[in-house]
C-alpha positions as a Python dict, from the first residue, in 0.01 Angstrom:
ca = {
    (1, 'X'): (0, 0, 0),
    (2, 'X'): (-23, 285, 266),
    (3, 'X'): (287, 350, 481),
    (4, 'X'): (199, 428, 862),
    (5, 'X'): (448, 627, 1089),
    (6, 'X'): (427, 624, 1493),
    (7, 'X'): (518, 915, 1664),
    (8, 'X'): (584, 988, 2027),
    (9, 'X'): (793, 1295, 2078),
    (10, 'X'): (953, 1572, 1802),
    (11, 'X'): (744, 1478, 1530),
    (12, 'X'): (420, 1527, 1725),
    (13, 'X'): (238, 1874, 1663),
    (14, 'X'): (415, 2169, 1838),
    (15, 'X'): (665, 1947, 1981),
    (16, 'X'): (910, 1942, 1617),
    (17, 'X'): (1168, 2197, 1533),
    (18, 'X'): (1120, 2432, 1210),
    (19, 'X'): (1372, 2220, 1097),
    (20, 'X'): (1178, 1889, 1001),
    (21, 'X'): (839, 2131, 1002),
    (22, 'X'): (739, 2095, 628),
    (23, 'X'): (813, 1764, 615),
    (24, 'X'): (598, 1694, 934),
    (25, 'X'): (305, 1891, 765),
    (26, 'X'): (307, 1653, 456),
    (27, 'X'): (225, 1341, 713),
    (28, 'X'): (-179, 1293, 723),
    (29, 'X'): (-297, 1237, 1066),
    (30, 'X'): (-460, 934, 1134),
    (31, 'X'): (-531, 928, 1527),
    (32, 'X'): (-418, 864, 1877),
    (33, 'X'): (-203, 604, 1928),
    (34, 'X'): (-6, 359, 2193),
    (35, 'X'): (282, 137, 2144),
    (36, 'X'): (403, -107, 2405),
    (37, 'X'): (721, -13, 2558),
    (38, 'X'): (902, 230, 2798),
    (39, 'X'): (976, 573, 2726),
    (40, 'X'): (1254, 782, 2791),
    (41, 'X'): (1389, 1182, 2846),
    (42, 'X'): (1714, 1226, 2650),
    (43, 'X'): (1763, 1624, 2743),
    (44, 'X'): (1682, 1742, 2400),
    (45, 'X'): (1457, 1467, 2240),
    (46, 'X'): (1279, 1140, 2415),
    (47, 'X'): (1330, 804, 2290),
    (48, 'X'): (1152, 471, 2266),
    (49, 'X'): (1268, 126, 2346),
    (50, 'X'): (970, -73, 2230),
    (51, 'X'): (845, -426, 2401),
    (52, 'X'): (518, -607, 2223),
    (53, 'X'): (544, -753, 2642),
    (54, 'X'): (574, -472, 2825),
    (55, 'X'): (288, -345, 3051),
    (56, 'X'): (400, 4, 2951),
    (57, 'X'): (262, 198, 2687),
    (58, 'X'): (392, 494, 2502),
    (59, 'X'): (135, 760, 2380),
    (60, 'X'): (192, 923, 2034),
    (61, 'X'): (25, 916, 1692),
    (62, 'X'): (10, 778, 1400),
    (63, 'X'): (25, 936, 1018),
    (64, 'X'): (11, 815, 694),
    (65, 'X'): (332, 870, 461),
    (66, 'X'): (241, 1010, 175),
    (67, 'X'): (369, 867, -166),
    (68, 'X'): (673, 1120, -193),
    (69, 'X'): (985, 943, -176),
    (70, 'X'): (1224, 1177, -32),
    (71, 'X'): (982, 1181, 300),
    (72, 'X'): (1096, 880, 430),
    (73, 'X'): (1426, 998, 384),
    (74, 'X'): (1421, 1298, 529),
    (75, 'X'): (1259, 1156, 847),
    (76, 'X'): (1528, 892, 894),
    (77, 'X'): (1772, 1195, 847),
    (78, 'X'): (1582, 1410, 1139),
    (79, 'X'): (1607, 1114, 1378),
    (80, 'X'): (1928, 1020, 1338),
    (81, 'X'): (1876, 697, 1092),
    (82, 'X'): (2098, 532, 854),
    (83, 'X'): (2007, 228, 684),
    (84, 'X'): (2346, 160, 596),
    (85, 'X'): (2479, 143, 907),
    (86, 'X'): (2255, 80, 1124),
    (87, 'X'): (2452, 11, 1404),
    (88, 'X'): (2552, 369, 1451),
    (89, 'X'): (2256, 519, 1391),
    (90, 'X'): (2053, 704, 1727),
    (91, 'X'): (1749, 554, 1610),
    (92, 'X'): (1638, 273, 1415),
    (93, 'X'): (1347, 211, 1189),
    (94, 'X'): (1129, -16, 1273),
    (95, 'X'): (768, -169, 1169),
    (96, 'X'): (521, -238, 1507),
    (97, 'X'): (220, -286, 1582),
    (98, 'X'): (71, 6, 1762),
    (99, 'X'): (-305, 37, 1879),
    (100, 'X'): (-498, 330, 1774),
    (101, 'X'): (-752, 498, 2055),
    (102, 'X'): (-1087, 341, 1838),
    (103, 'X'): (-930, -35, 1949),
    (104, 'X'): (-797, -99, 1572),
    (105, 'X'): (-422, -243, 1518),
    (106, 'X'): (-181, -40, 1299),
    (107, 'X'): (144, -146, 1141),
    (108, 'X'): (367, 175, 1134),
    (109, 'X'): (721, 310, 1134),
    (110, 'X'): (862, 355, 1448),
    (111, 'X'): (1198, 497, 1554),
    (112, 'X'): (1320, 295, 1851),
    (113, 'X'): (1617, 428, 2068),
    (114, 'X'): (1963, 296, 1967),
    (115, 'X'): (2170, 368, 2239),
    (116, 'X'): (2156, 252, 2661),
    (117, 'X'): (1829, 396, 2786),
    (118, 'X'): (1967, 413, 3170),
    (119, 'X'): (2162, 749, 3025),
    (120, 'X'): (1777, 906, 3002),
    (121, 'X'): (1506, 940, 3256),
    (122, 'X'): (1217, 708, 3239),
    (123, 'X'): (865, 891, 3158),
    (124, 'X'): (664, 615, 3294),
    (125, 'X'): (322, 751, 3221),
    (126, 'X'): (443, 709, 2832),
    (127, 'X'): (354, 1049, 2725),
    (128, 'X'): (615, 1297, 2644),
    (129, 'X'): (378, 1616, 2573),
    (130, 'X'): (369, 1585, 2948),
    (131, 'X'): (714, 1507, 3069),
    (132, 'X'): (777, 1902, 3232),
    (133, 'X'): (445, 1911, 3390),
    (134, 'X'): (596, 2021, 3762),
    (135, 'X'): (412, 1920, 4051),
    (136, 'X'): (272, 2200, 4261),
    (137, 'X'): (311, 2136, 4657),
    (138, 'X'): (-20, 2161, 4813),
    (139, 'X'): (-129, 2465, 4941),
    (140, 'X'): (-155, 2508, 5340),
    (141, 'X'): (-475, 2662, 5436),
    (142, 'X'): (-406, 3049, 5541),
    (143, 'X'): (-128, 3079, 5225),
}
């Protein structure tokens, strides 16, 4: 059975660190993607707290995990996971269903904020490829 993995922030293309790089280019891509839920700007890395209710959506993509077992485990270990203790972990591991751009439903991974979101800023157009986009002012005509 194929394993599905949502992403939304430093595991999308040009967005991860060389860090977690080759394990990122083992994932295949399957497409565009939206989960239901608010998204959030930690400084350094964003963070989803997921809702199957909300109105919200969060914009990412979805892979499939290749059969390699150490993948999974390196992924937890990038975001912060530990299945042990679970409670401490900055992100947990969770299956959702996510909805892919073509209308089809996905089961995937998805690592879900594990901490108070209120310490972050809300991205409320879900998309963090597009969280630093500045707002010009308008121009006055004779500038």
């Amino acid at each position: 059975m194929s394993k599905y993995l949502f992403v939304y922030g430093t595991l999308l293309p040009d967005e991860h660190p060389c860090e977690i790089a080759d394990a990122v280019r083992k994932l295949r891509r399957v497409g565009k993607a939206r989960a239901r839920g608010r998204l959030y700007d930690f400084g350094d890395y964003p963070g989803a707290v997921l809702d199957a209710s909300a109105r919200e959506t969060i914009t990412g993509l979805v892979y499939e995990i290749p059969e390699e077992p150490t993948l999974l485990r390196k992924l937890d270990a990038y975001e912060g996971f530990d299945e042990r203790h679970p409670e401490s972990s900055l992100f947990l591991r969770k299956r959702r269903w996510v909805r892919l751009d073509d209308g089809r439903r996905q089961l995937a991974w998805v690592y879900e904020y594990n901490g108070d979101p209120s310490t972050g800023t809300h991205i409320s157009h879900g998309d963090y490829r597009h969280r630093t986009r500045a707002r010009r002012p308008a121009r006055i005509a004779g500038d």
